[in-house]
PAROVEX-543607 format. One record per residue: x, y, z of N, C-alpha, C, O in turn; residue in one letter. Coordinates in pm, whole numbers, plus 50000, padded with zeros to 5 digits. Each point is the difference from the previous one (the first is absolute). Last residue first. Example, Ala and Ser with C-alpha at 12.3 -4.5 7.8 and 13.67 -1.06 7.14 Angstrom:
REM residues 2
  neast  nnorth    nup  caeast  canorth   caup  ceast  cnorth    cup  oeast  onorth    oup  type
  51285   49775  50708   50082    50119  50006  49923   50109  50073  50051   50111  50017     S
  49978   49317  49976   49911    50119  50000  50090   50120  50000  50104   49998  50066     A
***
This chain:
REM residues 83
  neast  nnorth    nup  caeast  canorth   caup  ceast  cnorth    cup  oeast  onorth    oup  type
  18670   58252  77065   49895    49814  50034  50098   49920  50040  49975   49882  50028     X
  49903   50688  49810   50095    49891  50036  49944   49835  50112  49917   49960  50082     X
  50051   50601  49568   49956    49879  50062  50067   49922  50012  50093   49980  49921     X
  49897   50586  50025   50060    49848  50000  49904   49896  50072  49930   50012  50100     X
  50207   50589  49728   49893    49897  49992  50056   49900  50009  50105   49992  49935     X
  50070   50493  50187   50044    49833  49984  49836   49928  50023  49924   49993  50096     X
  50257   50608  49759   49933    49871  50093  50011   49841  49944  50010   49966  49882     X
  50227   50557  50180   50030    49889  49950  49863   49919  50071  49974   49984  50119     X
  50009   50548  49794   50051    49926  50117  50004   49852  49942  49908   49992  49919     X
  49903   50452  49854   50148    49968  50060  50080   49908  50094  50113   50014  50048     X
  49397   49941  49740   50030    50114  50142  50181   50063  50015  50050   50043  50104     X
  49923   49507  49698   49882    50074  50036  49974   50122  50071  50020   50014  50120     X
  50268   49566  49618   50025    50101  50058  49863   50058  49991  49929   49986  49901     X
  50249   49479  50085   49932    50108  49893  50027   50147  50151  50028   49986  50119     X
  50051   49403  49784   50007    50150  50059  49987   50096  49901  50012   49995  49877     X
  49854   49459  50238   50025    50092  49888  50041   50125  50094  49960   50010  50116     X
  50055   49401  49960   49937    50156  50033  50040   50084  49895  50075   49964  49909     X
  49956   49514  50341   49991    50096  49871  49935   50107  50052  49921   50018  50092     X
  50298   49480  50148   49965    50151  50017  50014   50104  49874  50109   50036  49957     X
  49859   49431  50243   50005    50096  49916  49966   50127  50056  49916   50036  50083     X
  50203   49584  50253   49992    49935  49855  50033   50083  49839  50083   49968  49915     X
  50033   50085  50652   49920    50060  49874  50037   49951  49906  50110   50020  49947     X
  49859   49810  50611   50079    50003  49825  49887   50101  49888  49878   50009  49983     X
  50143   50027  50599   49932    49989  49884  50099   49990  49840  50060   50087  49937     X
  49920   49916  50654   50092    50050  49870  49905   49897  49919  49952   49892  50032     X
  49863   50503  50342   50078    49846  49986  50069   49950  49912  50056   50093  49941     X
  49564   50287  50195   50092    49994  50017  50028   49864  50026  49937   49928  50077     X
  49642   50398  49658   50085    49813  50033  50164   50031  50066  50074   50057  49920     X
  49425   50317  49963   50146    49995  50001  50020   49793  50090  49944   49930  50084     X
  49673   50375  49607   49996    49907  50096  50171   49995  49940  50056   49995  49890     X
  49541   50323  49942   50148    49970  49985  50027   49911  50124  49943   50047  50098     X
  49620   50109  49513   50044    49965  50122  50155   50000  50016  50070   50003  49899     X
  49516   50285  49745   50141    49899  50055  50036   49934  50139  49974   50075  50094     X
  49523   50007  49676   50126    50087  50046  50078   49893  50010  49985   49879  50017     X
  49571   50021  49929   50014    50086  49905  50113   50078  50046  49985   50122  49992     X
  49784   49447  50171   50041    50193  50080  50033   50094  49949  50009   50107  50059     X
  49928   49477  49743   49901    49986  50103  49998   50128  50043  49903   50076  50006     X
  50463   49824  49735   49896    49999  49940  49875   50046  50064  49935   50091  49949     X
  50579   49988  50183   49891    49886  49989  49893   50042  49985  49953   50085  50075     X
  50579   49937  49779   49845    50074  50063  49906   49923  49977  49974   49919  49912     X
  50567   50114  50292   49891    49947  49883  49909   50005  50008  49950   49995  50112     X
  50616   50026  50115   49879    50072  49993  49898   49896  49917  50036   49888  49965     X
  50378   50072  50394   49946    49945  49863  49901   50075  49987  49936   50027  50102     X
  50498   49998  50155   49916    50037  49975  49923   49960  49885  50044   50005  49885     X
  50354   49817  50409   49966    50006  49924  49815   50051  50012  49915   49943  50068     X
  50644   49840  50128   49833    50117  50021  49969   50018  49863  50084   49995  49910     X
  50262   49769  50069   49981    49913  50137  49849   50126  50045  49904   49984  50075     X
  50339   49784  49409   49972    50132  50116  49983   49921  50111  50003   49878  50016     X
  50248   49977  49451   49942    49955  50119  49934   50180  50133  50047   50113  50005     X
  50025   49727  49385   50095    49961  50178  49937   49991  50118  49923   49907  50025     X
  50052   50279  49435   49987    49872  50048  50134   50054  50154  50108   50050  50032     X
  49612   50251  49477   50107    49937  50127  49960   49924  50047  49883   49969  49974     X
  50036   50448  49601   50016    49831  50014  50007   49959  50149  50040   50107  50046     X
  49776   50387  49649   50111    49898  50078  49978   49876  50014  49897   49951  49954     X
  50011   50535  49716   49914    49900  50082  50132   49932  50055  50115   50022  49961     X
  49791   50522  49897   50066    49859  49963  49940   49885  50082  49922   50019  50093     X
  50223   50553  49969   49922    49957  49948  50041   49857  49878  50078   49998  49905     X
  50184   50332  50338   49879    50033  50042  49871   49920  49939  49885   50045  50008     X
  50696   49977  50138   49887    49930  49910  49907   50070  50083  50008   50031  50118     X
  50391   50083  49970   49977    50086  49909  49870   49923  49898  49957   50029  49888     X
  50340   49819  50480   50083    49961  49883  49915   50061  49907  50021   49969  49883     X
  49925   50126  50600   50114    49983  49936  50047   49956  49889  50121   50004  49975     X
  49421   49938  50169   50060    50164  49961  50160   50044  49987  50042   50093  49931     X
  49797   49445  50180   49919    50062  49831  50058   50088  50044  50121   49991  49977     X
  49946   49831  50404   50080    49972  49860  49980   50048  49873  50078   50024  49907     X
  49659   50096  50506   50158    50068  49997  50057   49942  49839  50037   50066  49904     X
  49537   49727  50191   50021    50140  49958  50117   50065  49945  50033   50043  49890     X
  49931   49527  50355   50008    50009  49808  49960   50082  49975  50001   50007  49877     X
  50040   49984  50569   50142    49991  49942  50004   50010  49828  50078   50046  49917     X
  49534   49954  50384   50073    50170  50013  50127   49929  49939  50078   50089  49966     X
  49672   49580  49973   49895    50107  49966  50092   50139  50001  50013   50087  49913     X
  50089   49515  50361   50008    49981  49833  49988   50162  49916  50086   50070  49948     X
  50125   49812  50541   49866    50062  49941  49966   49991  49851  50025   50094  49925     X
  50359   49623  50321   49975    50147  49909  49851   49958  50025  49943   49890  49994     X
  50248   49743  50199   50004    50134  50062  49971   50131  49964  49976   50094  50075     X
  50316   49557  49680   49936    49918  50145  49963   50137  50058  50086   50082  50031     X
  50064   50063  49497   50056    49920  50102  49871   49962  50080  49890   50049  49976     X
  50125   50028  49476   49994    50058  50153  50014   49917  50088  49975   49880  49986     X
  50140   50280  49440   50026    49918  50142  49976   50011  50131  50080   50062  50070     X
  49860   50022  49358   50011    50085  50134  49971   49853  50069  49937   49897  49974     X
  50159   50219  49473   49986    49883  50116  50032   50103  50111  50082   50093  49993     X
  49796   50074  49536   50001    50054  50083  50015   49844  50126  49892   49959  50043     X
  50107   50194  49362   49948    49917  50107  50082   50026  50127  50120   50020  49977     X
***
């Protein structure tokens, strides 16, 4: 098991990359709780038959956050939801 820590300000996404590949994980699910101040939300809508992505800047509690990672292409990808 793997605890990572991000500061006020990380790019989530490009930091919990960096972290996985420094510790040689490629594949696994996650846990978290805290807080953002931007935020990209994606989700598809039905009606339009495509994804949407609508960005929120402000501070926002994160209740949950799950996800899985997996490698593709050679390249790390991060599946997650969060509420």
């Amino acid at each position: 098991m793997n605890i990572f820590i991000f500061k006020k300000g990380d790019n989530f996404l490009e930091e919990f990359k960096k972290k996985l590949k420094a510790e040689n994980i490629e594949s696994g699910f996650f846990y978290g709780l805290g807080g953002v101040t931007k935020v990209h939300l994606g989700f598809y809508e039905l009606t339009k038959k495509k994804y949407v992505t609508k960005k929120f800047k402000d501070t926002f509690e994160v209740l949950s956050l799950t996800g899985n990672v997996a490698k593709s292409n050679g390249e790390i990808v991060i599946h997650s939801h969060i509420v």
